[in-house]
C-alpha positions in Angstrom: 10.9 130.3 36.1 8.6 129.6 39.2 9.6 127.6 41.7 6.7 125.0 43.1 6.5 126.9 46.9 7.8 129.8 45.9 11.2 131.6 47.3 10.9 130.9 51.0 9.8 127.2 50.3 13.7 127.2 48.5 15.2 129.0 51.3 14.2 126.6 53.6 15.0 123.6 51.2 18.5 125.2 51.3 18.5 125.5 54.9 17.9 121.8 55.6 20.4 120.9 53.1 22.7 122.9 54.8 22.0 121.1 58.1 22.4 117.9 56.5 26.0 118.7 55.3 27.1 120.0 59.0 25.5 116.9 59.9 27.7 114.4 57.7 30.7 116.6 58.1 30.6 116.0 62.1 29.8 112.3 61.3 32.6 112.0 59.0 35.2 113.8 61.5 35.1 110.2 63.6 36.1 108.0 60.2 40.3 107.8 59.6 41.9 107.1 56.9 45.1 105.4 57.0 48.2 105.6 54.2 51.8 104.3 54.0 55.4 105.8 52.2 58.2 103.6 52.1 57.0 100.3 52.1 54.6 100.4 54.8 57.3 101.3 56.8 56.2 105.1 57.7 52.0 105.1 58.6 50.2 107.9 59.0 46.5 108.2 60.3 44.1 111.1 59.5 40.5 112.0 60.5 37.7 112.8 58.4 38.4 115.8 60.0 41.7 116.6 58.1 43.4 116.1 61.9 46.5 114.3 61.8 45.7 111.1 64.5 48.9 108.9 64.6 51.9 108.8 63.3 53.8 105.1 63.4 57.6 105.2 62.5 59.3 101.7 61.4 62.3 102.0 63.8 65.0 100.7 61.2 63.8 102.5 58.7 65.9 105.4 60.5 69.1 103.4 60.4 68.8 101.9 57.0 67.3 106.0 55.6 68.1 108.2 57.9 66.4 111.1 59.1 65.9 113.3 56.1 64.3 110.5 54.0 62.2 109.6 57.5 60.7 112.8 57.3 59.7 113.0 53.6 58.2 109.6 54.2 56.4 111.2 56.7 55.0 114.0 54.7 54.2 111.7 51.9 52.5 109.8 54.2 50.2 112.1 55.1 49.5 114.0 52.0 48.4 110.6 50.4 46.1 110.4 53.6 44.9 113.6 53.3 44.1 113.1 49.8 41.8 109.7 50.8 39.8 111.8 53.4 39.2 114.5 51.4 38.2 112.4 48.5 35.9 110.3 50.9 34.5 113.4 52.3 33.1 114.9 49.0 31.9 111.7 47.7 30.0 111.7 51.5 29.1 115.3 50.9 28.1 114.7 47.2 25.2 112.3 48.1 23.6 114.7 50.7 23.4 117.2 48.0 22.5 115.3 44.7 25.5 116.2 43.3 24.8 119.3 43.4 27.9 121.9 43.8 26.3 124.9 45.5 28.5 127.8 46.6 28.5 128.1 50.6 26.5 124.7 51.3 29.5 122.3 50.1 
């Protein structure tokens, strides 16, 4: 198979691809992503960035739960925020690259 440009015209295809992704990814660490546990009543804010941002406790939730529960909440919370990040990230990612899953650009 011959590719039209030869090797080093790939490499450098590859190479801007590459830069594209970093790109996006820097882009996408600004976006946040928001997700609730327990009604609404625990909200936790992530980054495109996977950083956790803000963490917003419902203060009655404590009394009526307690502290235990509180803290699942919380880690629900942010797993299921997590989750929408990463999803939103790859469908991001996915467009720069065609669809394409290549090993070390992704």
């Amino acid at each position: 198979m011959k590719f039209r440009g030869g090797m080093g015209e790939l490499m450098r295809q590859a190479s801007r691809m590459q830069r594209k992704i970093e790109k996006r990814r820097e882009e996408l660490k600004d976006e946040e992503f928001e997700a609730g546990a327990g009604n609404d009543k625990v909200m936790v804010t992530v980054n495109g960035g996977a950083e956790l941002v803000k963490v917003v406790v419902d203060p009655g939730i404590l009394e009526e739960e307690g502290l235990e529960m509180v803290q699942d909440l919380i880690v629900a919370a942010t797993n299921a925020a997590l989750t929408k990040a990463r999803e939103h990230v790859d469908a991001e990612l996915e467009k720069v690259t065609g669809g394409l899953k290549i090993p070390g650009l992704g």
